[in-house]
C-alpha positions in Angstrom: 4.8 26.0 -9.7 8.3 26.5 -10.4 11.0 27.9 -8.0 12.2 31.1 -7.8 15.2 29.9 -6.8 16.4 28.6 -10.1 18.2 31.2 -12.0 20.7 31.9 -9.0 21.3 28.0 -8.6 22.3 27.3 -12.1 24.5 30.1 -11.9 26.1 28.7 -8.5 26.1 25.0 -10.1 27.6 26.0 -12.9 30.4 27.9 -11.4 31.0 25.4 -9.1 31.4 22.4 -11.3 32.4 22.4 -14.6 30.6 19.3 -15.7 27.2 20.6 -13.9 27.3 23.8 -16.0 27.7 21.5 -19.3 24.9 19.8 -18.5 22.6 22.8 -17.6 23.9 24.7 -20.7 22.4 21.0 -22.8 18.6 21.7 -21.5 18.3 25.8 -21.6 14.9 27.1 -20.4 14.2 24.0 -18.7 13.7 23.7 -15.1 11.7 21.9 -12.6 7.9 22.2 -12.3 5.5 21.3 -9.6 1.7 20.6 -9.8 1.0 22.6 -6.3 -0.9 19.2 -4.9 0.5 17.3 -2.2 -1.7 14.4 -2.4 -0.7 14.1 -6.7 2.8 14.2 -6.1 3.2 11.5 -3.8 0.2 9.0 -5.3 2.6 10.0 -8.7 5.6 9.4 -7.1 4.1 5.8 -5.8 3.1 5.0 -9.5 6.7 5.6 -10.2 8.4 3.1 -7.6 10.8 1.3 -9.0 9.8 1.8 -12.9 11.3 3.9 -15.5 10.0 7.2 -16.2 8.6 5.8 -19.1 6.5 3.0 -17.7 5.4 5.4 -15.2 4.0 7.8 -17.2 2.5 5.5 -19.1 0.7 4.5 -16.0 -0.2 7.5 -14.9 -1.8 8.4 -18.3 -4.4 5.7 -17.9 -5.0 6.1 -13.8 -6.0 9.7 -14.8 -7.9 8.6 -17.7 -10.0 6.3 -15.6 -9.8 8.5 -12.3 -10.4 11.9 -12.8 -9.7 14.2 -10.7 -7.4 11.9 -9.0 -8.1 13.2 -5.0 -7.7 11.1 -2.2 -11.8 10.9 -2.0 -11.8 9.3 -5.8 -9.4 6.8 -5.0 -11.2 5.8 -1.9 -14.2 4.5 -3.5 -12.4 3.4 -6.8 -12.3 -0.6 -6.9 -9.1 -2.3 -6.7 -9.7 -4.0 -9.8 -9.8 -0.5 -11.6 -6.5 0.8 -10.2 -4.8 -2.9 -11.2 -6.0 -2.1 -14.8 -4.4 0.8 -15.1 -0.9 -0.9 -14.3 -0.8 -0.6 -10.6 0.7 -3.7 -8.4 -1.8 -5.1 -5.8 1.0 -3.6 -3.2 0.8 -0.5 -4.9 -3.2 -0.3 -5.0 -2.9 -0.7 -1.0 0.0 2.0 -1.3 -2.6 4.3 -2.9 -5.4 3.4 -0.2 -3.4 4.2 2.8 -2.2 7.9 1.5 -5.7 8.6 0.6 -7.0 7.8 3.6 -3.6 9.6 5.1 -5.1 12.9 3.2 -8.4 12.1 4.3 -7.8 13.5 7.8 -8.8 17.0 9.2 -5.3 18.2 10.2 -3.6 17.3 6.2 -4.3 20.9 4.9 -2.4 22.7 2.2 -0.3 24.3 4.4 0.4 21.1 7.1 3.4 20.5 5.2 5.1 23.7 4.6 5.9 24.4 8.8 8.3 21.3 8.8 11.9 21.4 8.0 13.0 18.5 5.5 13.3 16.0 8.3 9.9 16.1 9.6 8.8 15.9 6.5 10.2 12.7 6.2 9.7 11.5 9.3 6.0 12.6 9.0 5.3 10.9 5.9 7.2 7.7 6.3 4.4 6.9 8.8 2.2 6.4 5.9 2.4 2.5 5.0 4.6 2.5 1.1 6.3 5.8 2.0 9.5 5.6 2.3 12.5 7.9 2.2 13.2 8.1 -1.2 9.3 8.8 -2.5 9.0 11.2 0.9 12.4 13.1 -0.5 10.9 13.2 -4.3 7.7 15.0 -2.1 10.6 17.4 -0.9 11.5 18.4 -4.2 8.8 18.2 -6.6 5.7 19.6 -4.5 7.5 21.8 -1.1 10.6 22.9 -3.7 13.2 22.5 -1.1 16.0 23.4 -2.8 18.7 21.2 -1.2 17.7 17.6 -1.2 19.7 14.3 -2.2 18.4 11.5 -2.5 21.0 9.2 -2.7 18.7 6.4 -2.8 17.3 7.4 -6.6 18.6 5.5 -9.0 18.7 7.5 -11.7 20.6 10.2 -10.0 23.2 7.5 -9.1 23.5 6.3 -12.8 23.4 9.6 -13.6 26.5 10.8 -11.5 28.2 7.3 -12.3 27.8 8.1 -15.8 29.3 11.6 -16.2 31.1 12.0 -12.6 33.1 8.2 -12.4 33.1 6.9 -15.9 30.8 4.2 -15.6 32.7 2.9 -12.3 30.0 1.9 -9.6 30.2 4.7 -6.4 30.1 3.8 -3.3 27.3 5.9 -0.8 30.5 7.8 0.5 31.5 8.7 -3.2 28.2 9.6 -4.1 28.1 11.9 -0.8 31.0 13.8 -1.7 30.2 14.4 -5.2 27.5 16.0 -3.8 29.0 18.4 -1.9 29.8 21.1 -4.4 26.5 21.2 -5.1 25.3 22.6 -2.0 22.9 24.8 -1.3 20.9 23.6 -4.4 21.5 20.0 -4.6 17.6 19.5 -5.8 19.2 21.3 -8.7 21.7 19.4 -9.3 20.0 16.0 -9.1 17.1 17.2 -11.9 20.0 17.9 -14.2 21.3 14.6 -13.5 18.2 13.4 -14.4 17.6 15.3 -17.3 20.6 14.1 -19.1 19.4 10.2 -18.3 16.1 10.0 -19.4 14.1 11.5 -22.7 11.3 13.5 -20.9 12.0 15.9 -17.8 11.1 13.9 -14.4 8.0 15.2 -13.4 6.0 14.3 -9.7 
């Protein structure tokens, strides 16, 4: 999956900010990519709490290694003791545990998701115990492709705009908010390139 927006994006990032369209010129034919499955993006965006992209792949490597296909069903009858081998805290085993049994339900289809507006997305998925705003916003941009999202809690995309946007300088949440601005409509956009330019390997949930 990959949006269709893309193309006109760039082209509105890059006349809108000078130091966006260097950065999307750096990583041509690149672009965000989604796996099409809810329940993969937010157990991979779990795995990724608070750990570089890195780590977290390397996680992920041996969790679909020793789980496979990784469904909510599969990680309901895993042991804990599996899921701690392949990296995973003992928070984030119970993490894992309550989306599966989240997905579980009747009423979580494919399309559940796709009716709400970015808000009730949140709001609906921050119910789940070890969601919270930040890994229900990476859900936002990496499985619905909402275009538009900010997650100004990602620290990445605040290193990332403190490196080439305020010289190093620390931002405060208001800076970071209006750097954001000119990015609008496609803010999404905007943070993968941020990303992009931080880490060695695209950011993928």
């Amino acid at each position: 999956m990959t949006p269709d927006y893309w193309a006109k994006a760039t082209k509105h990032l890059s006349k809108a900010c000078p130091t966006m369209r260097q950065l999307i010129v750096s990583y041509p034919g690149e672009l965000l990519r989604g796996k099409g499955d809810a329940f993969y993006t937010l157990l991979r965006a779990i795995v990724g709490q608070q750990i570089s992209v890195k780590a977290a792949d390397a996680v992920w490597g041996k969790l679909e290694a020793r789980v496979h296909p990784v469904t909510p069903q599969k990680i309901l009858r895993v042991r804990e003791k599996t899921l701690r081998a392949c990296g995973l805290s003992g928070q984030k085993v119970l993490y894992a545990k309550n989306l599966a049994r989240y997905f579980a339900q009747p009423h979580v289809t494919a399309d559940f998701f796709a009716s709400l507006d970015d808000e009730e997305v949140i709001l609906e998925l921050t119910s789940i115990k070890g969601i919270g705003r930040w890994t229900a916003e990476m859900f936002l941009i990496f499985h619905l492709l909402r275009a538009d999202v900010y997650p100004l809690q990602d620290l990445g995309m605040i290193k990332a705009v403190e490196k080439h946007y305020a010289g190093g300088r620390k931002l405060t949440r208001k800076e970071l908010q209006a750097f954001g601005e000119p990015w609008r409509p496609y803010r999404s956009v905007a943070t993968w390139y941020l990303w992009r330019a931080l880490d060695p390997v695209p950011v993928a949930y």
